[in-house]
Structure formats: structure tokens, C-alpha cells
N, C-alpha and C positions, 0 to 999 in steps of 0.2 A: 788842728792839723792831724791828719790818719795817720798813726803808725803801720808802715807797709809789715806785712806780715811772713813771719819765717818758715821756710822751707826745709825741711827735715825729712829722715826719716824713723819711725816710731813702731809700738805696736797698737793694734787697734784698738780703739777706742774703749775701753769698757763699757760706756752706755751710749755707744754707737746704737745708730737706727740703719742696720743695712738695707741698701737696695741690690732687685735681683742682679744674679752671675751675666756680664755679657763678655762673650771672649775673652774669658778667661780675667778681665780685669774686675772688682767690687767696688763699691763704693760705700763709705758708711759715712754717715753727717751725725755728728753730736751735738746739741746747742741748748739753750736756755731751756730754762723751764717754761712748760705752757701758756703760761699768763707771767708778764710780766711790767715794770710799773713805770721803766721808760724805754725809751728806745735804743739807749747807750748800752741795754742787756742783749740786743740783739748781735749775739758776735757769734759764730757757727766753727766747727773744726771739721776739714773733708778731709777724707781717710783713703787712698787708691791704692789697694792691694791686688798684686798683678800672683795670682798662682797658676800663672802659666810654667809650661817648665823653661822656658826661657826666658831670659831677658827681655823688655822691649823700653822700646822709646816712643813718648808720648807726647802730640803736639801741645803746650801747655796752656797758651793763649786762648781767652774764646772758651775756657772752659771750668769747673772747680780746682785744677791746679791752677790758675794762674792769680799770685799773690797780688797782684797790683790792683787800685780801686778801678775796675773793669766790669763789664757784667758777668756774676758767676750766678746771678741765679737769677729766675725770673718768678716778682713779684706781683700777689694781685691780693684783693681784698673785695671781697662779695664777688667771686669772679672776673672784679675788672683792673686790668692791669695798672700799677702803680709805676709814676713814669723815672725811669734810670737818669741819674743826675750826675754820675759819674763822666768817666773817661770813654773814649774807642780807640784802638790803637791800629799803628798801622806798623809790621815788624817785619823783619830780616829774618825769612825760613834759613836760619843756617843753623849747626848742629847743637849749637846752645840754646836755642828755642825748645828746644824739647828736654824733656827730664826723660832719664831712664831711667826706670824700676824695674832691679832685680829678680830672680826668681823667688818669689815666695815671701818676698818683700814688700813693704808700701811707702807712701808719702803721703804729708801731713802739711795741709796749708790750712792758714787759719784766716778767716775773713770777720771782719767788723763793716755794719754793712749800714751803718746808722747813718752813715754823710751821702752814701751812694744812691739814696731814691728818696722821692718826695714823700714821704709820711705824710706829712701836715696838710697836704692838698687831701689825700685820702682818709686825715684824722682818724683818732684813736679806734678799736677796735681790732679783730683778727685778718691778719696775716697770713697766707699763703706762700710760703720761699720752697722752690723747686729748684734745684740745683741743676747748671745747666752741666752734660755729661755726653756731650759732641764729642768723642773723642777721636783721634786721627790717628792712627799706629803703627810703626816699624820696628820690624826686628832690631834689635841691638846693636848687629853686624852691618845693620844695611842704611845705604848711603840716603841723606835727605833730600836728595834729587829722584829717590824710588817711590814707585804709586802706592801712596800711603791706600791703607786699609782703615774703613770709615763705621762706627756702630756709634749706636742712643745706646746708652746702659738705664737699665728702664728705673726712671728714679722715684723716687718716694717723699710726697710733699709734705713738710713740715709745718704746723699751723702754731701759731702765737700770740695770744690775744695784749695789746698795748694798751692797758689802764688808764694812764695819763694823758691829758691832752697834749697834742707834739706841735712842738714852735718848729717854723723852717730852719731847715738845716743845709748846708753846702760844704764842696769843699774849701777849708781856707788859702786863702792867696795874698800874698803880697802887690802891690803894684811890680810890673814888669812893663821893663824897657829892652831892648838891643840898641846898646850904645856902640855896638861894633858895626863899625860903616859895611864891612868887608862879611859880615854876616847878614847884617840887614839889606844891603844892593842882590844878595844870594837871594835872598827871600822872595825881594819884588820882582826877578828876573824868573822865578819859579811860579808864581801868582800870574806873569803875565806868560808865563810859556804855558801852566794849567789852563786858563782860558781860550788860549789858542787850541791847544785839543780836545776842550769841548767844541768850539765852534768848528773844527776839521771832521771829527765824528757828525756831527749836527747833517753840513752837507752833504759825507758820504752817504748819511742814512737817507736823505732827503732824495740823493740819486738813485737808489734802490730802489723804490716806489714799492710796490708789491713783491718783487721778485725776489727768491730767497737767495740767500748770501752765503758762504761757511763762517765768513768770523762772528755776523750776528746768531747765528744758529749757536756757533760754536761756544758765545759768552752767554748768550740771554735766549738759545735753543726758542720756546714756543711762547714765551711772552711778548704781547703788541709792542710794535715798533713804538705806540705813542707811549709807553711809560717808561721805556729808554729812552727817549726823548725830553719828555718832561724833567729829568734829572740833569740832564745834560743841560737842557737850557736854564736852569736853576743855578749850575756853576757859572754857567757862559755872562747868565744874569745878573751875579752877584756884588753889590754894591752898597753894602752896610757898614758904613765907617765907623762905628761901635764894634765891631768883630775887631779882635787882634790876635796877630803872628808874631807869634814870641820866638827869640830865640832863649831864653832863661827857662830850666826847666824848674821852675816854680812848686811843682806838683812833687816831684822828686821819682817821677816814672821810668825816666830814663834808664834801663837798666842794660846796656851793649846791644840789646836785640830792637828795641821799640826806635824806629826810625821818625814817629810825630806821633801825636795825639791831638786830641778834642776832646775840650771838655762840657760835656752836653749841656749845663745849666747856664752856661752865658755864650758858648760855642765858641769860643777865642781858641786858637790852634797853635801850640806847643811844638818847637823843631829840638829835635834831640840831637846829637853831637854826628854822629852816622849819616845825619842827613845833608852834611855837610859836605860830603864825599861824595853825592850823586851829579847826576850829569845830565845838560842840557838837552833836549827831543834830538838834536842835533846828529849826535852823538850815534842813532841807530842807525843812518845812511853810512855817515863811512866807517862803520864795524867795531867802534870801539865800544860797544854793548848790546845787549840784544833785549827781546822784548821780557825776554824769560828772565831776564837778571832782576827785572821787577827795579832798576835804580835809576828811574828818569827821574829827574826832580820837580818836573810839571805835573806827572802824572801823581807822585807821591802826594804832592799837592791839594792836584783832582778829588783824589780818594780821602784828604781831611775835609774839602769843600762837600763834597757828597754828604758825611758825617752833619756838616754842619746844618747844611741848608735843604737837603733832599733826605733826612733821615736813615740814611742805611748802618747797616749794622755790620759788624766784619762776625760772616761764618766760618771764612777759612782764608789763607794765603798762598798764593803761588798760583798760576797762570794754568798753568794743566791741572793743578783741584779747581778751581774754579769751576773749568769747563766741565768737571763732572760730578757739580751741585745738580741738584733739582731746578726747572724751571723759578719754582715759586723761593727758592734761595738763592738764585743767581741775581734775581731782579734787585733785592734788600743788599747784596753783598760787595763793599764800597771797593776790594781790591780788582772784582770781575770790570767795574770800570773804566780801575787802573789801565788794567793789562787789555781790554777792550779799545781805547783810545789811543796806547800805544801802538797796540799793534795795526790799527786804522793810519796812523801815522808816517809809519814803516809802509805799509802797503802801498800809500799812494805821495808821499811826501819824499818819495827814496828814489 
């Protein structure tokens, strides 16, 4: 079982390895020595010291602050990527998502990264861990509904060579059931509302033909209408009776902000407590939510099915960052779906 990892804050690292200054925030990575003899030594400490002279607040998710088995860095060996066996998560931008570090101050997460990627398929040998350092930023003062500001902190890849042969590894799990009638009818009225908005997206797009759109521009700007397509019909598709929707959070990810997860080695889709509170597609016709609340519960849905079965990755959260990823991150980014479908929904279902 992974010990989730503590959140603090400290001074830097003594035999930190820093990476360069980007706005004002650093980052330093300490971890194992060069060569080491299994893979249980691979546990890393990321260090973000903000010497800005002010305060800010940083989106923690998605990036080296965030302590949960997630992806915080990206692995590869002989240059080819090592595939993440971990979690995606799907969260609640509200003001607890984000850590704020003081002026002149940092924080200190520490990651064990042994359960989280397939080694054993890539057998023994050196390691490449690049810490991922997306970071998303607000002032201190300013509200999580303001347009965050977005930089790469140029990072500095860590190499490690693993001596020992490595046996597969996963996260551990128990069996999981939802014995609650009244949580699991929640479930399947969400699975059958998420499939209905892919197949409403499906047609909208289908009525398009060539002609440009703002909501497709606006979610997936200059990529072909057929690889939003092909995701969507991948949800709309989906019929794998070994796939399960837990409500037990097994994993122990749940932490107030994480509204579900997937967990990528068997793709079974985890509902945390929050997601319990969301609200039918219904729900946007007569006002009692809107698309930006980001809390449909088909859609929330949507965006674990994407995880599971069309591979996407969560870049960022919230309906207005989305729209101001890059083409080529919009396409991979399972909330742009979200908020892509719902708001297809609203438009023409209202």
C-alpha cells in the first residue's frame, strides 16, 4: 500500500539539484543516489521556493506539489517513455486546491514513485524522471475564479540506474463493492447521463460538417474534428464489464478536493464523497448550475471514461483554462471534454 506523502514546509534541500528561476518560483529535486539496487530506493523530495516578493497560490494538481500517486513526473528509459500505472484525477478548482507559498518560502512534497510506472515492462537499467513543473499561479489575494498565469519551470532530468531485476508492481487494492443502493443508482444514472453526452456532442459535431463553430474552436481550437470524435465515440462505445465504478475510495485519494479518479493499470473508476453532490445534465436548462461550475455528474463521468478508454491526461481544470491550452493540450486534456459536452448540452438541449 503507498504511503501518501506530507506536505510541509521546510528549507531547501541541502543536496537539492536545482532547476532554473521561472517567475519568480525554483524548484529543487533531491533523491537517490545514481545507481541504485531496487526500485523501492526510487523516492524523490520536490522542493518550490517562491522568492517572489509576494505571496502566491499555486495550482497543486498535475504538477510536483501534488502528494497523491498521480503523475508528477515523466518517465522514460533509452528515451522511450515508461508507461504511468498510477491514478488521474478529476478535482474541484476551489481555493483548497492550491497551496500558497509565502514570500521567501517553499514546500516540500515527497513522492515514492515505485508503485506508480511499469518498471518491469522497461526492466532493469537507467531511468530518466523529469519532474513535471506546469505550474498555474495567483496571487495570494486573488480569487480562483481569476485567469491564472501559466509557465514550464525549465527542469532538470534526473538519471538512475536500477541494478536489480524488477518484478511487476501496482497499486494495492482491496476488493471493492458499493453496497449502497442509494450511491450506486447515483452511479448508473451518471454512466447513463455520460453516454448520452457523448452521443449529443457526436451529432452536434456531425451537423457541423466543415464549418467552423466557437464552442469546437473554443475547446479543441485547430485539431480535426475526427480526433474529437474518435474519443467521444470511445465513451459513447464503452462496454467492458471488467471496468468498475467504485464508490469506496480504496486508494485513499480522496482528499475534499478530488471529485473521482482512474486508476490507469486496470482502469476501474473511483467516486469520492463530493461527487455525490453533483447534478444531473438536467440541471443546466433551468439554472440551477451552469457549465462553468464544472458539477454535472455525466460529465464528471465523461472525463473518467476519457481516462479510461481514450487515454487522456488531465493538463489543467476549469472551463476558461482549458480554452486557453494549446491546441496539442487541449486534444489529451479529459476536463476540455468535460466542459466541451456540457456546454454542447446547454446549447442545444436547453
Amino acid at each position: 500500500m503507498f504511503v501518501l506523502p506530507a506536505l510541509a514546509i521546510f528549507a531547501t534541500a541541502t543536496f537539492a539539484r536545482p532547476y532554473k528561476r521561472s517567475d519568480g518560483l525554483t524548484v529543487d529535486i533531491s533523491g537517490p543516489a545514481s545507481r541504485v539496487n531496487s526500485i523501492e530506493d526510487l523516492k524523490f523530495t520536490a522542493t518550490v521556493t517562491n522568492t517572489n516578493a509576494e505571496d502566491v497560490k499555486v495550482l497543486k494538481y498535475g504538477t510536483v506539489l501534488d502528494g497523491l500517486p498521480s503523475r508528477s513526473f515523466s518517465v522514460t528509459k533509452g528515451g522511450v517513455p515508461v508507461d504511468f500505472t498510477g491514478v488521474k484525477l478529476n478535482v474541484a478548482v476551489s481555493d483548497s486546491a492550491y497551496t500558497t507559498i509565502p514570500s521567501g518560502e517553499n514546500v516540500t512534497v515527497e513522492h515514492n514513485v515505485a508503485d506508480l510506472y511499469d518498471f518491469a515492462s522497461a526492466g532493469k537499467g537507467t531511468f530518466a524522471f523529469e519532474p513535471i513543473t506546469d505550474f498555474r499561479v495567483l496571487g495570494a489575494e486573488e480569487r480562483v475564479a481569476s485567469q491564472l498565469s501559466a509557465f514550464k519551470a525549465i527542469a532538470e532530468v534526473i538519471e538512475v540506474e536500477v541494478t536489480s531485476e524488477i518484478t511487476k508492481r501496482s497499486l494495492k487494492r482491496s476488493t471493492d463493492v458499493c453496497a449502497n443502493e442509494t450511491l450506486s443508482g447515483f452511479i448508473n444514472a451518471s454512466y447513463v447521463e455520460a453516454k448520452e453526452l457523448a452521443l449529443i456532442s457526436l451529432d452536434y459535431i456531425s451537423t457541423l460538417g466543415n464549418s467552423s463553430n466557437n464552442t469546437m474552436t473554443a475547446y479543441f481550437s485547430t485539431n480535426p474534428t475526427q480526433n474529437v470524435t474518435d474519443k467521444l465515440q470511445l465513451v459513447a462505445d464503452e462496454n467492458d464489464p471488467s471496468r468498475t465504478l467504485n464508490c469506496l475510495d480504496e486508494y485513499g485519494v480522496c482528499d475534499g478536493n478530488v471529485i473521482a479518479y482512474t486508476v490507469i493499470s486496470t482502469t476501474d473508476i473511483y467516486f469520492c464523497g463530493i461527487f455525490f453532490d453533483e447534478v444531473p445534465s438536467t440541471d443546466l436548462c433551468t439554472g440551477n448550475t451552469t457549465v462553468a461550475a464544472r458539477n454535472i455528474r455525466g460529465g464528471t463521468l465523461l472525463h473518467e471514461l476519457t481516462h479510461a478508454v481514450a487515454d487522456t491526461v488531465d493538463v489543467t481544470y476549469g472551463c476558461a483554462t482549458d480554452q486557453r491550452l494549446t491546441a496539442a493540450q487541449q486534444i489529451q486534456n479529459a476536463d476540455s471534454f468535460n466542459c466541451f459536452v456540457t456546454q454542447v448540452y446547454n446549447d442545444t438541449q436547453c
